[in-house]
C-alpha positions in Angstrom: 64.0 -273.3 72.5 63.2 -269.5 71.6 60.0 -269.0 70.6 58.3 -266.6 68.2 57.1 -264.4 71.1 60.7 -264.2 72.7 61.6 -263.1 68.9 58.8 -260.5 69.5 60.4 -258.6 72.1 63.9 -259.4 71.1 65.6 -256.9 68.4 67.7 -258.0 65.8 70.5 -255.8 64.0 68.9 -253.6 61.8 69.7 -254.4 57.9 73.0 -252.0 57.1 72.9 -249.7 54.5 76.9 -250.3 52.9 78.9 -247.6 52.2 78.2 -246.0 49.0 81.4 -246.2 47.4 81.6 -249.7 48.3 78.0 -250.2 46.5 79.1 -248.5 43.8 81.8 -250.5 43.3 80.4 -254.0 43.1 77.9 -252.7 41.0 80.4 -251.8 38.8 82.1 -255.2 39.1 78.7 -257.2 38.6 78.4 -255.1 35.1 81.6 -255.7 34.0 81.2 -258.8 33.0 78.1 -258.8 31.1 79.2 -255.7 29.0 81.1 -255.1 25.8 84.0 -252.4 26.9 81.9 -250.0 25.2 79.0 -250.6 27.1 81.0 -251.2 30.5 83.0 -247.5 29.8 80.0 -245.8 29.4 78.4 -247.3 32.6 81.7 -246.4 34.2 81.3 -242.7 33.5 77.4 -242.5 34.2 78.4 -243.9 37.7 81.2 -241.3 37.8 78.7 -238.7 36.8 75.9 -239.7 39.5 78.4 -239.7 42.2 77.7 -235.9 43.7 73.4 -236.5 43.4 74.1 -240.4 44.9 75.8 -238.6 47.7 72.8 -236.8 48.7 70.4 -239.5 47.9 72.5 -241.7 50.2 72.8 -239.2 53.0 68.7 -238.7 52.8 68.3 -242.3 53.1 70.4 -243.2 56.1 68.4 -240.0 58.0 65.4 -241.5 57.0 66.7 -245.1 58.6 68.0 -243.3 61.6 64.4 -242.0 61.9 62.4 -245.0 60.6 65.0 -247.2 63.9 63.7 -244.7 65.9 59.8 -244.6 64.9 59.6 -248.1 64.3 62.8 -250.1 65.8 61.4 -254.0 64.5 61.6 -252.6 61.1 64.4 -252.3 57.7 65.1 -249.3 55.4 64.2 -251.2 52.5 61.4 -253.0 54.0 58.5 -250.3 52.5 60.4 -249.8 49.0 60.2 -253.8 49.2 56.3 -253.4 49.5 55.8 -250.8 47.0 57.6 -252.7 44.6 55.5 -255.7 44.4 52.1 -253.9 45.6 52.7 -251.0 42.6 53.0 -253.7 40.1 49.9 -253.9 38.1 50.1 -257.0 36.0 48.3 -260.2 36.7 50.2 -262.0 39.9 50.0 -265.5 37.8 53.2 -266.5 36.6 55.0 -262.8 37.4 54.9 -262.7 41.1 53.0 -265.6 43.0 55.8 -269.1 43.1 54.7 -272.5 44.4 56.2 -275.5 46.3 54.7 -278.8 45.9 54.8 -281.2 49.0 56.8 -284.5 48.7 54.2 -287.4 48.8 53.1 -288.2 52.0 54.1 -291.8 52.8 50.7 -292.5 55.0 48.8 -292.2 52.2 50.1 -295.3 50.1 48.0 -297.8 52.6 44.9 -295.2 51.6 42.9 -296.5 48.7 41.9 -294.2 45.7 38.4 -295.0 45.9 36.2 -295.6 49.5 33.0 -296.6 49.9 32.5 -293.0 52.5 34.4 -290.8 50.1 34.1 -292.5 46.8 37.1 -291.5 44.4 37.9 -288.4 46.3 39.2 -290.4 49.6 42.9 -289.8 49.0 41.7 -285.6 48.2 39.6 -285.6 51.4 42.1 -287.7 53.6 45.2 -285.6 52.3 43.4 -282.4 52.5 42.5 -283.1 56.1 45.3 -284.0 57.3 47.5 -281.0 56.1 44.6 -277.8 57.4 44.9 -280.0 60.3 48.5 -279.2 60.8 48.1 -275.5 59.0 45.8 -274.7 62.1 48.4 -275.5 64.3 50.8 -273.6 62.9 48.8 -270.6 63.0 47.7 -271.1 66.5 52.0 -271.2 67.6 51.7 -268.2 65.8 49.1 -266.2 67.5 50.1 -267.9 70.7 53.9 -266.8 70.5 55.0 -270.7 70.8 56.3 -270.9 67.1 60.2 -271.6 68.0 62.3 -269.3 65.9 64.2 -269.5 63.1 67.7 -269.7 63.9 71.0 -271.1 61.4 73.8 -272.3 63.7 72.3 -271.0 66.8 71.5 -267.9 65.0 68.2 -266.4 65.5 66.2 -265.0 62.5 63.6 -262.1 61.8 59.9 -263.8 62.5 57.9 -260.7 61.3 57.1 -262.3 58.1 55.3 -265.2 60.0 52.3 -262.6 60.8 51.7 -261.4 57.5 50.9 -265.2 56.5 47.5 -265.8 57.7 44.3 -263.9 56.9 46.7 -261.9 54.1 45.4 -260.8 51.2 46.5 -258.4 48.2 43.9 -255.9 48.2 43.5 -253.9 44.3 43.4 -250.1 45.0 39.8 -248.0 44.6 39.2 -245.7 42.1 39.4 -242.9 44.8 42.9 -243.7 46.1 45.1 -240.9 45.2 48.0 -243.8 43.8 47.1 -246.8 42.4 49.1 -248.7 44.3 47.5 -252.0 45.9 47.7 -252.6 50.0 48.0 -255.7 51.8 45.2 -256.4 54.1 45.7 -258.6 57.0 43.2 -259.4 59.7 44.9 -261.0 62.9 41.5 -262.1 64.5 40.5 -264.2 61.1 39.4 -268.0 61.9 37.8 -269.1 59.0 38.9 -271.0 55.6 37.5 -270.5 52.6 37.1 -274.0 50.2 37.1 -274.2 46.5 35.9 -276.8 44.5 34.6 -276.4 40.4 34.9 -272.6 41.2 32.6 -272.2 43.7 33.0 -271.4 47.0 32.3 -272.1 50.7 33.5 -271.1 53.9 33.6 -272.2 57.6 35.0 -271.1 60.9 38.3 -273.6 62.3 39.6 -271.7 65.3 37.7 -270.1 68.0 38.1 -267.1 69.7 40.9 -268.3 71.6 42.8 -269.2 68.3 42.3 -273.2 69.6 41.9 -275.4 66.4 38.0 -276.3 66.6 38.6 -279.7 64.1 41.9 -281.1 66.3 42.3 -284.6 64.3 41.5 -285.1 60.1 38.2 -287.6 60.8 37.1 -284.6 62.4 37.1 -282.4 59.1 36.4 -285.4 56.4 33.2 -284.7 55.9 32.6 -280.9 55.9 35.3 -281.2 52.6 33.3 -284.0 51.3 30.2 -282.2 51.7 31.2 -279.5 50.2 32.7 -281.7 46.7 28.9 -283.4 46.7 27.3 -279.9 46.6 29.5 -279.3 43.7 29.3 -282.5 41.9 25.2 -281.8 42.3 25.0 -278.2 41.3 27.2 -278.8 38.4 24.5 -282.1 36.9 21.7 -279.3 37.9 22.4 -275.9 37.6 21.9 -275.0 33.6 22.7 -271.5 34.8 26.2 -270.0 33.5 25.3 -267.2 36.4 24.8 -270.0 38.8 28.3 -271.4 37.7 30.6 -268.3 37.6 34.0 -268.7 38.2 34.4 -265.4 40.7 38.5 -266.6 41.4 39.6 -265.2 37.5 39.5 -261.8 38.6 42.4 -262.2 41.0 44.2 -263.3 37.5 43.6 -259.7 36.2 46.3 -257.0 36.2 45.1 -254.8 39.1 43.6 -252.3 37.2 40.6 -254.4 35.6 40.8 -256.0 39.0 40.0 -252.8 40.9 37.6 -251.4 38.1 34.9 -254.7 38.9 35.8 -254.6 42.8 34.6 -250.8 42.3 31.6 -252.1 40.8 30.5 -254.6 43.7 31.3 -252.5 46.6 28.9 -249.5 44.6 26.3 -251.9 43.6 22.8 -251.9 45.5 23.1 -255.4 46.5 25.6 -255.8 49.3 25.7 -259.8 48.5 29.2 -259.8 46.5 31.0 -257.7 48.9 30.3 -259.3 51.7 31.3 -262.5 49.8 34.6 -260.4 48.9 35.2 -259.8 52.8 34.8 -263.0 53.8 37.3 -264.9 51.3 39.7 -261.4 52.2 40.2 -261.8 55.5 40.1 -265.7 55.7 43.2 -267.7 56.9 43.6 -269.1 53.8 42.1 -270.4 50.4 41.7 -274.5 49.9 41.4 -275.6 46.2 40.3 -278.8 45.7 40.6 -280.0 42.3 38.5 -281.9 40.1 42.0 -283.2 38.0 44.2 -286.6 38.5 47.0 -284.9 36.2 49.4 -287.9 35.1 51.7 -285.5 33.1 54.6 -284.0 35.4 54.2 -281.1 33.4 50.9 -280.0 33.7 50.7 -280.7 37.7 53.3 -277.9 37.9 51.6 -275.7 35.1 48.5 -276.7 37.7 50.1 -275.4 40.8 51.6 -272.2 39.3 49.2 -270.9 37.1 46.3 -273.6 36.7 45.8 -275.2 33.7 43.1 -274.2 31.1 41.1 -277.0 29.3 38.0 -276.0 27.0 35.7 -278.0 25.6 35.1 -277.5 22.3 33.1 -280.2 21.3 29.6 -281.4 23.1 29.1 -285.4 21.8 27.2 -286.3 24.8 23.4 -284.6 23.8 22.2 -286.4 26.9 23.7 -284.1 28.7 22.7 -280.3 28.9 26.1 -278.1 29.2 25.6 -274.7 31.1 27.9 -273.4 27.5 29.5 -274.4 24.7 33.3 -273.9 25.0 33.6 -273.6 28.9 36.3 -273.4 31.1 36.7 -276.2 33.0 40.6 -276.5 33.4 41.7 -275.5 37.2 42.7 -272.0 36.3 39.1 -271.3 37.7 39.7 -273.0 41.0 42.2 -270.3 42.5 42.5 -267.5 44.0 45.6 -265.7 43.6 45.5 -263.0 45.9 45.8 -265.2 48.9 47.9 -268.3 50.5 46.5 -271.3 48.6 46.6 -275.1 49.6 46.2 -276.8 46.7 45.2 -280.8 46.6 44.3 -282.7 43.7 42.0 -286.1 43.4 45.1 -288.2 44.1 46.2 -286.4 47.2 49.0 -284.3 45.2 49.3 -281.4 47.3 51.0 -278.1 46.7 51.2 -274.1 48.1 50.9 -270.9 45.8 51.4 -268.0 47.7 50.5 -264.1 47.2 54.7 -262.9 47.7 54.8 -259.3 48.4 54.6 -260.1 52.9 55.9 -263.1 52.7 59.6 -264.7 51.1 60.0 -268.5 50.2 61.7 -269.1 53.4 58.8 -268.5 55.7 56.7 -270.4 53.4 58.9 -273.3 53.4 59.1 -273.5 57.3 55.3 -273.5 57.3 55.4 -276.3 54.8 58.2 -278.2 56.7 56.2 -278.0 59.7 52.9 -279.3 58.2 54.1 -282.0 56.1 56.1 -283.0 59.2 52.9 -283.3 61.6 50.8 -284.2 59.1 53.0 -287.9 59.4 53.7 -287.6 62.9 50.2 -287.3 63.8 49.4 -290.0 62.0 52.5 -292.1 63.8 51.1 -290.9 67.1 47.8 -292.7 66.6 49.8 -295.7 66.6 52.3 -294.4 69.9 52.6 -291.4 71.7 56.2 -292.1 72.0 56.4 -290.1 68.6 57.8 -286.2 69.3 55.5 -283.2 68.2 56.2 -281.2 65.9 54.2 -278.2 67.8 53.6 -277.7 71.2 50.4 -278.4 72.8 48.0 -276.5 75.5 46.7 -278.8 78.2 45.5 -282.1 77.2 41.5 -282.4 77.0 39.9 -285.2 77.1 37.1 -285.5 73.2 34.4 -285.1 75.6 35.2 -282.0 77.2 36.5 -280.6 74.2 33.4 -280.7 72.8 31.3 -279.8 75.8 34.0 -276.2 75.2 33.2 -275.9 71.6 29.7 -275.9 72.4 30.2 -273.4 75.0 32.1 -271.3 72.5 30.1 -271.7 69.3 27.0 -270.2 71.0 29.0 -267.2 72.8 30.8 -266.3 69.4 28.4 -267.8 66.8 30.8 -270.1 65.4 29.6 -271.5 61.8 31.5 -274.6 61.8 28.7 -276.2 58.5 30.5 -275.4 55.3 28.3 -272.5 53.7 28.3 -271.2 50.0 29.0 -268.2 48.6 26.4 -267.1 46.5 26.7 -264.4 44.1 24.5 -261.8 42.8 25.4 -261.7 38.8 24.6 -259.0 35.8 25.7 -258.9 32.3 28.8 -256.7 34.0 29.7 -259.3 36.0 29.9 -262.3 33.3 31.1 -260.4 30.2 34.4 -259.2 32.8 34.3 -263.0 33.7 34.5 -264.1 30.3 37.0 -261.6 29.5 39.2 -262.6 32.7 38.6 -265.7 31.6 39.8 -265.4 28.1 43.3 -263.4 29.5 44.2 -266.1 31.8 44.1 -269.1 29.1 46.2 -267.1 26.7 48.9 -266.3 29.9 48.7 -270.1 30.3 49.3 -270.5 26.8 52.5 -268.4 26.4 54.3 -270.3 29.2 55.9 -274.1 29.0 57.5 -275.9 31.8 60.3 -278.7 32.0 61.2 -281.1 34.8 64.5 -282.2 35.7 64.6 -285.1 38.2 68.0 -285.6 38.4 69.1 -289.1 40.8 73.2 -289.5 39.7 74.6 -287.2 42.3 73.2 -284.6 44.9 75.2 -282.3 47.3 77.4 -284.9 48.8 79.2 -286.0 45.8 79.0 -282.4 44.6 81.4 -281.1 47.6 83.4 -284.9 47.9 84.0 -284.8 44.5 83.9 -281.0 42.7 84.9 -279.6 46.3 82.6 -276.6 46.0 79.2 -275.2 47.1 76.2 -277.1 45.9 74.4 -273.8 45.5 77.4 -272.6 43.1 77.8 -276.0 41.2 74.3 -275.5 40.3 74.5 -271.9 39.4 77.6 -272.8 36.9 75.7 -275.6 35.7 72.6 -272.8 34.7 75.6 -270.6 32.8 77.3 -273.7 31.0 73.9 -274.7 29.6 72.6 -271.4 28.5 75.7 -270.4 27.0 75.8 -273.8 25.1 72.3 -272.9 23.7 73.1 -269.2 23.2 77.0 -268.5 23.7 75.9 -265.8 25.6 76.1 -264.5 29.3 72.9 -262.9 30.4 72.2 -261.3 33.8 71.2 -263.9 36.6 69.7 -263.3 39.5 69.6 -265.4 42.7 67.9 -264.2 46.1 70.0 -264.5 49.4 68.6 -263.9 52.4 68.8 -261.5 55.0 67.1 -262.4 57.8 69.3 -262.4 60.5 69.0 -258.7 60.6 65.2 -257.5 61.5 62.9 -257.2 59.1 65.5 -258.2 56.6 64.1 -259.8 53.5 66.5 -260.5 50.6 69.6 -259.3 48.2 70.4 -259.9 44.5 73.2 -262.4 43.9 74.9 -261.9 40.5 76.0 -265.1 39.2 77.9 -263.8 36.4 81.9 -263.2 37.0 84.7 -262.8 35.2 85.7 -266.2 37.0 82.7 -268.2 35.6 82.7 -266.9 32.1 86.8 -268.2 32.4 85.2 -271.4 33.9 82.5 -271.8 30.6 84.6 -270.6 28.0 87.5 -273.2 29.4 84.7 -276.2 29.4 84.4 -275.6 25.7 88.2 -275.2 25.0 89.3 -278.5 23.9 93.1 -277.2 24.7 92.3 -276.8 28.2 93.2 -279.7 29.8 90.5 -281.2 32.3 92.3 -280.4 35.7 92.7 -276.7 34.3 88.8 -277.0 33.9 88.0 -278.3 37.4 90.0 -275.4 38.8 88.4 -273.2 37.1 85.1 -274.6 38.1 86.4 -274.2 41.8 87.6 -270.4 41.2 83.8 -269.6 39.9 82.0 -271.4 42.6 84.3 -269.5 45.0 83.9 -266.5 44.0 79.7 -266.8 43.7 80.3 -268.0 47.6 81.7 -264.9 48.1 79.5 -262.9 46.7 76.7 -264.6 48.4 78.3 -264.1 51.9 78.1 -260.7 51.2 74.9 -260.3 50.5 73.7 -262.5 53.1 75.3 -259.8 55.6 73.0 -257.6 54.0 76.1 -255.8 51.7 74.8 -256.4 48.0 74.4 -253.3 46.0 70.8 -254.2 44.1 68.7 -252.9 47.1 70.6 -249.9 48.7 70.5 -249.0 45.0 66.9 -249.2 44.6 66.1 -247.6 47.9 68.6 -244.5 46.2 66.2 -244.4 43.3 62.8 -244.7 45.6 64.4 -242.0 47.7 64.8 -240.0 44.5 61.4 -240.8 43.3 59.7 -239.6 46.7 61.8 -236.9 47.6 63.3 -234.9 44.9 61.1 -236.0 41.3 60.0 -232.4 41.4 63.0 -230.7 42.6 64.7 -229.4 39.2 68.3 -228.8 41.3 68.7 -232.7 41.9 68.2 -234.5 39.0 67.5 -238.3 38.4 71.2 -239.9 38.5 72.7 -240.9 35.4 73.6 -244.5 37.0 69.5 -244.7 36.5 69.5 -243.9 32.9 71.8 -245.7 31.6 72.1 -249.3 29.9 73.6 -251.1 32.5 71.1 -249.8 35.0 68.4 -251.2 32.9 70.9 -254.6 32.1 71.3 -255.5 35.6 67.5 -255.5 36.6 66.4 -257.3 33.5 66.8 -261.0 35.1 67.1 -263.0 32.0 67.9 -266.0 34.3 65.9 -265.5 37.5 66.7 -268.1 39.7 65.9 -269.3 43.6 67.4 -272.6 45.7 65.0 -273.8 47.9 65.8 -277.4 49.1 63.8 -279.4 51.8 62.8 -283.1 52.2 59.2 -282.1 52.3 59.1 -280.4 48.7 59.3 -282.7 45.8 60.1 -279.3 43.7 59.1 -275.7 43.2 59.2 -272.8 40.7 57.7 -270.0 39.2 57.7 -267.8 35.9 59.6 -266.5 34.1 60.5 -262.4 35.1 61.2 -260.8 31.5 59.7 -262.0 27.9 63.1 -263.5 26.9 63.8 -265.1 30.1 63.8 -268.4 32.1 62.4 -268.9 35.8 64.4 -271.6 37.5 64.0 -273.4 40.9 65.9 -276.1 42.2 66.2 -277.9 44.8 69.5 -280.1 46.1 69.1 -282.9 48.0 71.9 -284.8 49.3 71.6 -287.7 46.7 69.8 -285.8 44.0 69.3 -282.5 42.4 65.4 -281.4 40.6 65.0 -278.0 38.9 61.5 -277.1 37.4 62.2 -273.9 34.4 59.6 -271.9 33.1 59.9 -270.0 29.7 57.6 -268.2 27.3 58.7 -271.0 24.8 61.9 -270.5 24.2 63.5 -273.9 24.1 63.1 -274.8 27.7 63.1 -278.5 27.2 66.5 -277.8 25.1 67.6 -276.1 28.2 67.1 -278.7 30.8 68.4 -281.3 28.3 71.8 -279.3 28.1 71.7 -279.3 32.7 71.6 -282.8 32.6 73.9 -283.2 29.7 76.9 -280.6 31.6 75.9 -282.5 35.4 77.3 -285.9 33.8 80.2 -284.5 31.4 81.5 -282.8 34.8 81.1 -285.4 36.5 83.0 -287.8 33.9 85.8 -285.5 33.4 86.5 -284.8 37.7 86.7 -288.7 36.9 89.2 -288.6 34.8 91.2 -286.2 35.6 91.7 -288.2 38.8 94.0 -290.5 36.4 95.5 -288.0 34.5 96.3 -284.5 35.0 97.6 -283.9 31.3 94.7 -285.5 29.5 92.9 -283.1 27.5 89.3 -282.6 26.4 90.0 -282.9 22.7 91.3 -286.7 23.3 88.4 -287.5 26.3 85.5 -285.8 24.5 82.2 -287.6 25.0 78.6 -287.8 23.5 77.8 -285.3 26.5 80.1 -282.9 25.2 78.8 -283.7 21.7 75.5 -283.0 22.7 76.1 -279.7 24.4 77.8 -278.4 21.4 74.5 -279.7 18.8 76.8 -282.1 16.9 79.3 -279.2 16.2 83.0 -279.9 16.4 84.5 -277.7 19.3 86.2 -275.7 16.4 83.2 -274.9 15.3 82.1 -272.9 18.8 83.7 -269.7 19.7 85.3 -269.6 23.3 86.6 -266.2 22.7 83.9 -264.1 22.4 
C-alpha cells in the first residue's frame, strides 16, 4: 500500500484555476436564487462591469501559478490566500475558527470501573487517556517515518501535505514589530514532547526520542505520569491560597489576536525569561492533553465542553472550612484549553474528544488521525488477548521490554530525555492577572452567546435514504437543513458546505451552494398541499441531483468561491495602489457580500469512530451545523447565538419522518395528495398553521 513517503515524492495534479467565464457563470447561477430580480439584475451588471479588470486579475493569477508550479511544484494557487485568510483573522479562534470531533465510546472501557483503588475516580480519565496518546504517538511516528499509507478514494491517491502541519503546530499571534499583523503558523518537525493540562495548570514531558520511536509503547506504561500529574493538581489546588499560583495561562489563546499578541509582547520583553520559555515549550509541543476535572451528564454541555469549554462560577462560598484562592472563580473547563494548538480532550468518565487549531489542517486529515487512533486504541487492546489481531500501523523490529528499555536508557542520557512530568511555573505581575481576568471575563460571555442542540436521530440512515428516497445521503441531508429553516423563517439564506479537493496537490477545499432553483421548487412544493406526494418526491430527487452536481464540480476543483477570492487577494496585493485598475464591482456589490455571509455554514463528516462533531456558528444571525450519516442513523450537532436552535433541530427531525411517511405512501398512491395525507409532522412544521396560512409563493 502507498505510503506517505511515496506520496512525498509523488506529484499530484495541481488544483486548476477554471476558466473565468465559466466562474463567472456559476457564480451568477448560485446568486440567482437567493436574490429578488432586483437584486439578481444588479449583480448581473456589476459582473458585466468587472469583466475587463477580472480579465487581468485572472491573467495575473494564472502567471503567478505557472510560477508558484515552477518555484514550488507540491504546492496550489490558493494554498497561501487559504493561510492568510484564517491566519489575518483577528477574533478569538473559540467558536469562529477551531471545530471538534468527539470519539465514539470506546468499547474496552465498559469492563473498566469508574473508580480503582491505583487511580481512584479518575481510572476510566487515565486509562482512556492512555490508551489514545498511545496510538497518537504512533501515528506521528508513520508520519515522520514516511510509513503513514496514503489517502486514496477508489484507488485514488490524495494530497498528504496536510499530515505535516499536524504535530508540533501552533498558531503563533504577530509581534508588535511585524510590518502586518497577520499571525504565522509555527511548526517544529523535531518536537517530542506533550504538554498536559489539568485545573489549568500545566506540565510537560518528552514521548519520542530522537529517532521519533514512541518512548511509552503500551498505556500501563503512561498511567502514572497522568495520574501524577492530576494528584499534583488535586494538592496544589487544597494548598495553594495564591490566585498567582493558580493562573489560568490557556485564556489568552481565547483572545482575538490582538490582546493576544499585546501580553505575548509583554513576556518575551520582560526581565524574567521564565514565561517565555514556558511559551516555547507548550509552542512547539506535539500536542496539548486536557484532562478535565468534569463528568458532564448533559449532552449539551459535553459538546459546549469540547468546542468552547464551558464556564461555571462560583458565586457563592457556604463551605467557610474551606479557604477559596477568590470569590467568584472560574472553575468551568474553559480554563483547561489551549486553543492555539491540536487538543486531546478526556473527561473523568473517559469521554474523549479533538479540537483542533484549522488554518494547516482540514477536517479530513483530522478525522484520518482520529480513525486511526480510536482504531488501535481497541486493537491494541484485542492484541493483548491474540496477536492474530491486524495493526492498524506498521511496526519497526520487534524488541523485546528488556532491551527496549536497556535503549531508552541509552538514549535518555545522550539526548537528555525528561520523561517525569514537570510543571510549568509562571512568573506573575498585576499585568499578567488583570489581562487574565479580563481574558477570562471575554471567554464566559462568548460561551454565553452561543447554545447547542443535539439530534440523535436512529429511524433511518444512508441505506434507507438511497433504497428508499433514491438520492445522495449528503443531499437528503442538505434539503432536510433548507425545509427546516424555511419552515422556521420562509426564507432561503446562503449555505455553505465544504468539498474537498485533495486529489489535486495541496488542494484543500471549495464552497458548495446548497441553494438552487431546484430545491427552493422542492421546499416550496413540500408545503403546497396541491402537490401531490409523488410530484414532491421528484422534486426531492431533482434537488438532490442537482446539489450532486454541483458538488462533483467542486470536488474537481471547478467551484467559483475560491478562484474568486484568489481574484480579489491578487487585487489586494498587486494593484490596491494602482489608480488604473480598480477594485471590481463584482467585489462591491450585494451579492458579493450575500454569498460569503454563510447564514447556514455546514460540513458532513461521517465515521464510525465519531459519535458527532460541530462548531460555531460563522455570522451573528447564523447556524453552524455538522452531521454525520451513518448507515442506520443520522446525528447533527447546531450551534447558534440563540436563535431558536432547539426549534431548528425539532423542525429536522420533524421533515426526516414526514418524508419518510409520504415516499410511504406514495408507494400506494400516486394521486394522493398532501392536503388529504397531512400529518402531525406536517402540522408541526407549519406551528399549528393551516397550509393556507403559509406562503409557497414567495
Amino acid at each position: 500500500m502507498p505510503s506517505i513517503r511515496d506520496a512525498g515524492t509523488q506529484v499530484l495534479p495541481r488544483l486548476p484555476i477554471p476558466p473565468l467565464e465559466d466562474t463567472l457563470k456559476r457564480y451568477l447561477a448560485r446568486l440567482q436564487p437567493l436574490q429578488d430580480r432586483r437584486s439578481f439584475e444588479r449583480t448581473q451588471q456589476a459582473v458585466e462591469n468587472s469583466q475587463e479588470v477580472l480579465r487581468i486579475l485572472d491573467k495575473e493569477l494564472r502567471e503567478y501559478d505557472e510560477q508558484l508550479a515552477q518555484r514550488e511544484p507540491m504546492s496550489s494557487y490558493i494554498e497561501q490566500f487559504w493561510f492568510d485568510s484564517y491566519l489575518e483573522y483577528d477574533e478569538s479562534v473559540v467558536l469562529n475558527l477551531n471545530p471538534y470531533f468527539q470519539l465514539a465510546d470506546d468499547p474496552t472501557m465498559n469492563n473498566v470501573p469508574k473508580v480503582s483503588t491505583r487511580f481512584s475516580h479518575f481510572n476510566r480519565q487515565v486509562k482512556r487517556t492512555s490508551k489514545l496518546v498511545v496510538s497518537m504517538l504512533k501515528f506521528v511516528k508513520a508520519i515522520r517515518t514516511g510509513t503513514l499509507p496514503t489517502d486514496n478514494v477508489r484507488g485514488k491517491p490524495m494530497t498528504m501535505d496536510q499530515y505535516w502541519k499536524l504535530f508540533g503546530s501552533a498558531r503563533i499571534p504577530p509581534s508588535s514589530n511585524e510590518p502586518t499583523p497577520s499571525c504565522h503558523l509555527q511548526t517544529d518537525p523535531t518536537s517530542h514532547h506533550v504538554v498536559v493540562m489539568y485545573k489549568s495548570q500545566f506540565y510537560w514531558f518528552d514521548v519520542l526520542d530522537i529517532n521519533n520511536e514512541p518512548i511509552f509503547q503500551q498505556p500501563e506504561e503512561l498511567e502514572w505520569n497522568l495520574y501524577s500529574i492530576i494528584m499534583d493538581g488535586e494538592q496544589r489546588e487544597e494548598t495553594d491560597q495564591n490566585l498567582q499560583a493558580l493562573c489560568p495561562m490557556g485564556v489568552f489563546t481565547t483572545e482575538n489576536r490582538s490582546v493576544w499578541s499585546n501580553v505575548r509582547d509583554y513576556i518575551s520583553k520582560a526581565d524574567d525569561p521564565t514565561n517565555a520559555r514556558n511559551l516555547k515549550i507548550i509552542d512547539s509541543a506535539l500536542f496539548v492533553i486536557c484532562l478535565d476535572n468534569s463528568d458532564l451528564e448533559d449532552e449539551r454541555d459535553w459538546i459546549k465542553s469540547m468546542i468552547c469549554g464551558t464556564s461555571k462560577i462560583d458565586l457563592n462560598d457556604n463551605d467557610e472550612s474551606k479557604i477559596k484562592p477568590s470569590l467568584g472563580l472560574q472553575t468551568g473547563t474553559c480554563t483547561n484549553r489551549w486553543y492555539d494548538k491540536l487538543q486531546l480532550i478526556v473527561d473523568r468518565s473517559g469521554r474523549a474528544g479533538i479540537n483542533f487549531e484549522h488554518t494547516g489542517v482540514d477536517g479530513h486529515t483530522v478525522l484520518r488521525m482520529t480513525m486511526d487512533i480510536y482504531t488501535d486504541s481497541i486493537v491494541n487492546f484485542a492484541q493483548g488477548i491474540t496477536r492474530n489481531v491486524p495493526k492498524v500501523f506498521e511496526d519497526a523490529e520487534e524488541t523485546t521490554t528488556s532491551h527496549r528499555q536497556a535503549k531508552l536508557s541509552y538514549m535518555s542520557k545522550q539526548a537528555n530525555l525528561i520523561t517525569i512530568p514537570r510543571k510549568l511555573e509562571w512568573s506573575v505581575d498585576s499585568f499578567i492577572l488583570s489581562s487574565l481576568h479580563f481574558a477570562e471575563t471575554r471567554v464566559s460571555d462568548l460561551i454565553s452567546q452561543i447554545e447547542f442542540e443535539y439530534l440523535d436521530f436512529k429511524q433511518f440512515g444512508a441505506a434507507h435514504i438511497k433504497s428508499q428516497f433514491k438520492c445522495s445521503p449528503d443531499a437528503f441531508l442538505q434539503m432536510c437543513f433548507q425545509t427546516a429553516y424555511y419552515a422556521l423563517y420562509a426564507r432561503f439564506e446562503t449555505t455553505y458546505e465544504p468539498a474537498m479537493t485533495k486529489f489535486f496537490q495541496n488542494g484543500r477545499t471549495e464552497a458548495i451552494r446548497t441553494v438552487s432553483e431546484q430545491s427552493k421548487t422542492f421546499v416550496k412544493s413540500f408545503f403546497d398541499s396541491t402537490v401531490p406526494n409523488p410530484i414532491k418526491l421528484k422534486n426531492l430527487q431533482e434537488a438532490c441531483a442537482q446539489h450532486s452536481t454541483v458538488t462533483k464540480e467542486c470536488s474537481m476543483g471547478l467551484g467559483q468561491d475560491r478562484h474568486l477570492y484568489a481574484l480579489y487577494c491578487i487585487w489586494k496585493k498587486v494593484f490596491a495602489n494602482n489608480p488604473n485598475i480598480p477594485l471590481p464591482e463584482l467585489f462591491q456589490d450585494a451579492g458579493w457580500s450575500k454569498i460569503n455571509t454563510n447564514v447556514l455554514s455546514t460540513s458532513n463528516c461521517g465515521n464510525p469512530c465519531l459519535k458527532n462533531f460541530g462548531f460555531g456558528p460563522v455570522c451573528s444571525n447564523g447556524f453552524g451545523i455538522g452531521y454525520i450519516i451513518r448507515n442506520d442513523s443520522l446525528s447533527v450537532v447546531v450551534s447558534s447565538r440563540h436563535r431558536q436552535t432547539a426549534r431548528f433541530v425539532e423542525l429536522m427531525q420533524r421533515f426526516l419522518l414526514e418524508i419518510d411517511r409520504m415516499s410511504h405512501k406514495g408507494e400506494s398512491s400516486s394521486t394522493t395528495t398532501m392536503g388529504t395525507l397531512q400529518s402531525d409532522n406536517m402540522k408541526y412544521l407549519l406551528s399549528g398553521y393551516d397550509y393556507f396560512d403559509v406562503s409557497v409563493t414567495g
